[in-house]
TIBA-896892 format. One line per field, with one value per residue: residue number from 1; residue in one letter; y, x, z negated of N, C-alpha, C in turn. Coordinates in steps of 0.2 Angstrom, whole numbers, plus 5000, padded with zeros to 4 digits. Layout:
BEGIN
num: [NUM_...]
residu: [A_...]
n.v: [Y_...]
n.u: [X_...]
n.w: [Z_...]
ca.v: [Y_...]
ca.u: [X_...]
ca.w: [Z_...]
c.v: [Y_...]
c.u: [X_...]
c.w: [Z_...]
//
This chain:
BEGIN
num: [1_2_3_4_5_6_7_8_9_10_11_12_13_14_15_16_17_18_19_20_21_22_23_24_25_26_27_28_29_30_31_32_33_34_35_36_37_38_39_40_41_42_43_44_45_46_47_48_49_50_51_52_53_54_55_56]
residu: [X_X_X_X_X_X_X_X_X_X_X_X_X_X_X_X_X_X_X_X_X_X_X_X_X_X_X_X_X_X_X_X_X_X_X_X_X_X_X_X_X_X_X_X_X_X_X_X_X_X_X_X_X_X_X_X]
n.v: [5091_5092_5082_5086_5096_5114_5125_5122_5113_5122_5132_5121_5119_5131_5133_5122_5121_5134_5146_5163_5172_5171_5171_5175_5174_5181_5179_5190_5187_5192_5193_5183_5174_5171_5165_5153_5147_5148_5152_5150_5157_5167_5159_5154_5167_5169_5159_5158_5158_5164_5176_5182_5189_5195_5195_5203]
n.u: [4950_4935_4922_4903_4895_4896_4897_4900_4912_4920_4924_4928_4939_4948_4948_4956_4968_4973_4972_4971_4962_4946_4941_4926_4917_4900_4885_4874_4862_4846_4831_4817_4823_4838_4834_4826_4837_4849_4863_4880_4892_4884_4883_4895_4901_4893_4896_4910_4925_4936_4939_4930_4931_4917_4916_4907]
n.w: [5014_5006_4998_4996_4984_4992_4984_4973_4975_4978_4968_4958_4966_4966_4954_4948_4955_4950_4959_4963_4968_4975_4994_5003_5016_5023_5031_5027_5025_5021_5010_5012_5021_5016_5001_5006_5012_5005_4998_4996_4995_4985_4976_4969_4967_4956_4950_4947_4937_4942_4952_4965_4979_4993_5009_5022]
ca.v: [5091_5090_5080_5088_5104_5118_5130_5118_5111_5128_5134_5116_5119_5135_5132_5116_5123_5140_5151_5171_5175_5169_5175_5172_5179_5179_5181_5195_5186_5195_5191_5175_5169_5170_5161_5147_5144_5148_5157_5147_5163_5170_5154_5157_5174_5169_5155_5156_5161_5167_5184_5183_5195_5191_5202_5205]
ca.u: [4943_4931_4914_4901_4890_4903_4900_4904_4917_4926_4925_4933_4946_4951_4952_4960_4974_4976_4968_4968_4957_4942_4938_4924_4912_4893_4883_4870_4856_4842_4823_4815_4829_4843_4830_4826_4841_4852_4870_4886_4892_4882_4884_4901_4900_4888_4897_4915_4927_4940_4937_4928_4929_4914_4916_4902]
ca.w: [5015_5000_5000_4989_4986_4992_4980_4965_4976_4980_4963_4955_4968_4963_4945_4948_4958_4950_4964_4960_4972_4982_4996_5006_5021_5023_5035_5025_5024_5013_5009_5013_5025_5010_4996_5009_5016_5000_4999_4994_4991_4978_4970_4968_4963_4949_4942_4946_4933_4947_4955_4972_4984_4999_5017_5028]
c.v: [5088_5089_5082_5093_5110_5124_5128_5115_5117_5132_5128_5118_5125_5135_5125_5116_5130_5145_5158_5172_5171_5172_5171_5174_5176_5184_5185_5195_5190_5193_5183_5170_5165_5164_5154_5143_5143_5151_5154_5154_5167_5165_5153_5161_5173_5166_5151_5160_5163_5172_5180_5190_5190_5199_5198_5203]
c.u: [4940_4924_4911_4898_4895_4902_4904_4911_4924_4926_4930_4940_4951_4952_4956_4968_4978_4974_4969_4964_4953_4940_4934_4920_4905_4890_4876_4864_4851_4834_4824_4821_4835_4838_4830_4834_4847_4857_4875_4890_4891_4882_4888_4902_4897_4895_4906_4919_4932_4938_4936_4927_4923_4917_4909_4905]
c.w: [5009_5002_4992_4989_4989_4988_4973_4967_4978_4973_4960_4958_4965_4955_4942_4949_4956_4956_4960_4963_4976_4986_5002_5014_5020_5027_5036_5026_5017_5014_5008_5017_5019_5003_4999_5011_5009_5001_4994_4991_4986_4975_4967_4965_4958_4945_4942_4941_4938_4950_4964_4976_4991_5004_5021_5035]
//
């Protein structure tokens, strides 16, 4: 278990431990709901250097 933001906390892990792949799900928010609420997901995706795969 990690305490902490989880996009920055699931990116460290993976390049800490050697990770090839992340995979993640989402729940396909889009507009204002996605803005407000925000998307761990696409945080990942921007600013991890390890390949993420998301699924729907």
């Amino acid at each position: 278990m990690l305490i902490g933001r989880p996009a920055e906390e699931i990116i460290d892990y993976a390049e800490k431990n050697d990770i090839d792949l992340i995979v993640m799900g989402t729940l396909g928010l889009t507009g204002v709901k996605r803005f407000l609420i925000g998307s761990v997901a696409e945080n990942v995706v921007r600013h991890s250097k390890v390949p993420v795969l998301v699924v729907r």
